[in-house]
Every structure is written in C-alpha cells, then in structure tokens.
C-alpha positions in Angstrom: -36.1 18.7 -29.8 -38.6 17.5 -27.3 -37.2 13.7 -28.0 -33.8 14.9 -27.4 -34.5 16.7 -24.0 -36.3 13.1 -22.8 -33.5 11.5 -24.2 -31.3 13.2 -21.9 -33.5 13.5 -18.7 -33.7 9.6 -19.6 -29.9 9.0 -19.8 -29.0 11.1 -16.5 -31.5 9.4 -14.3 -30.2 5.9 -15.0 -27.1 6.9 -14.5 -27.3 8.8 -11.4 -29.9 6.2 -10.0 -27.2 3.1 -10.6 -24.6 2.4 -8.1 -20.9 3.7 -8.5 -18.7 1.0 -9.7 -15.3 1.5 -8.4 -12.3 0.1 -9.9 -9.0 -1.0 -8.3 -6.3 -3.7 -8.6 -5.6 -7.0 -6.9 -3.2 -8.5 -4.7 -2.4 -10.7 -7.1 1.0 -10.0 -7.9 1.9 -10.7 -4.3 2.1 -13.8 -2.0 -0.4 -13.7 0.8 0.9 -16.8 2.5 4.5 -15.5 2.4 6.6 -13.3 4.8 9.6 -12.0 4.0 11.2 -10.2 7.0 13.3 -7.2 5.4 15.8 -5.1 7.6 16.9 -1.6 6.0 17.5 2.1 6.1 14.4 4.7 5.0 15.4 6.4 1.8 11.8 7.6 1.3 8.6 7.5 2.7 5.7 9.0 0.6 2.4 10.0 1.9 0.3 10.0 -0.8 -3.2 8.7 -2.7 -3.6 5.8 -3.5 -0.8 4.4 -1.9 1.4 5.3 1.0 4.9 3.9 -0.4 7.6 3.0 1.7 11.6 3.2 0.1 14.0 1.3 1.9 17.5 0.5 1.4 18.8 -3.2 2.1 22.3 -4.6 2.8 23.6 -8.0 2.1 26.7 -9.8 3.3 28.7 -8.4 0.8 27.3 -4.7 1.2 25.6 -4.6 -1.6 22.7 -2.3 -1.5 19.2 -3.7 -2.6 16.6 -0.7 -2.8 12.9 -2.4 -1.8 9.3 -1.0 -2.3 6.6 -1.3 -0.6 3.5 -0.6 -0.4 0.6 0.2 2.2 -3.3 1.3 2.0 -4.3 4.7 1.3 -3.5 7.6 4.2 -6.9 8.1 5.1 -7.2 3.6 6.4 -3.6 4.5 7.4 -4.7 7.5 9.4 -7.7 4.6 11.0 -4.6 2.5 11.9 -2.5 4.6 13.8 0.1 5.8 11.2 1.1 9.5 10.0 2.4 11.3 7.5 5.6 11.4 10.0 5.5 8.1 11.0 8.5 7.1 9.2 11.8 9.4 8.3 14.5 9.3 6.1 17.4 7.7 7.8 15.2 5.5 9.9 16.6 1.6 10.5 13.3 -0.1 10.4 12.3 -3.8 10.7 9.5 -4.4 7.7 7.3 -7.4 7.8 6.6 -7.4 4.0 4.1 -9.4 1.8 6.1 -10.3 -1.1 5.9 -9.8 -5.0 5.2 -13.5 -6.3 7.7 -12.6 -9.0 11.1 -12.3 -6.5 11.1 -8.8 -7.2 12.1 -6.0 -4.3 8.5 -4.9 -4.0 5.2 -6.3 -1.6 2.9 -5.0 0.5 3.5 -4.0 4.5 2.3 -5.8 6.8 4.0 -4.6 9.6 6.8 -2.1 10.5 8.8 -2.5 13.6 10.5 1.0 14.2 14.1 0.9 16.8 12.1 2.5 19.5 10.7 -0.9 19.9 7.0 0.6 18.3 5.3 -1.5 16.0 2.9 0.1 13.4 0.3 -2.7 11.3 -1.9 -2.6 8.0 -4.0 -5.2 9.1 -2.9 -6.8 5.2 -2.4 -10.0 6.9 -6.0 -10.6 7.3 -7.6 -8.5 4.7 -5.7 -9.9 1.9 -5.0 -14.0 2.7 -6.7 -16.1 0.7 
C-alpha cells in the first residue's frame, strides 16, 4: 500500500512539475508566398474557438457562385487585433486578402479584410506564418 501511495505522489509530481506540451496544426496546407485577392458576399461569419471562420460567396464571369473558407486566429488574438464578434455580417461585400490552400481548393487563411466602408481589418498572418 505504502509503495502504491509513493508510486502515485511520484507520478503526479513529474507530471505537474513538466511543462504543458500544446499541440496544434501547421500552415502547411497553405501557400505563405501566395496572395489570392478574393471579392464576395458574407454568407457566414463564425466567432468561435479555435478558429474564427469566415464564409464568403464568390461570383465568376459566368455567375457561377464559388463558396470560399477562410480562416483566421482564435477570437481572443482577434480581439488583440482590432476585430469583433460583429466585425463582419451576413450580406457584407468584402474585399479578402487570402493565403491560399496549396491544393487550389476554396479555403486559406486571412490575411486581410478590406470592408466597403473603406476599413481594413489584418491578422498579422503575413508575417507570422511566411517562411
């Protein structure tokens, strides 16, 4: 019994004594040196951990419709950088400076939005995630 409890004391002071190891995807999937300037209408902005996620729907020549996601930092480093749960509306015609998926898919990261009011609202991904 006594081995047991020392066992244990043991066990939960090296774990609580070594440092948190967090885990959390790359960039790899998308093309830091790349800008792909996308124009569209918000269908859907979500404010939410771990990603804030921004739905937008695309037109081509033709009129068809291309749905694009996109994705920014979490809403507390959004929060740091000037954005808000508000920030962005269904409806909105937005301007989206967007990292894109290596792959050619309709998905990348923000760098940028450019709103019609003439505002601008950054992620700072640019710089954090070139190579």
């Amino acid at each position: 019994m006594r081995n047991n409890l020392l066992s244990f004391v043991f066990l939960i002071s090296l774990f609580s004594a070594s440092p948190p190891v967090f885990a959390h995807h790359g960039n790899g999937a998308y093309d830091a040196e790349a800008t792909k300037i996308v124009k569209g209408t918000v269908s859907e902005w979500v404010w939410a951990n771990p990603h804030c996620l921004l739905f937008l729907d695309t037109k081509d020549d033709k009129g068809n419709v291309t749905r694009w996601s996109v994705e920014a930092s979490s809403p507390v480093d959004m929060i740091r950088l000037g954005w808000a749960a508000n920030s962005l509306k269904a409806g909105d015609e937005v301007t989206v400076d967007v990292m894109p998926a290596r792959n050619g898919a309709p998905v990348g990261r923000i760098r940028k939005v450019s709103l019609p009011n003439g505002k601008t609202l950054t992620t700072g991904a640019a710089g954090r995630y070139s190579n």
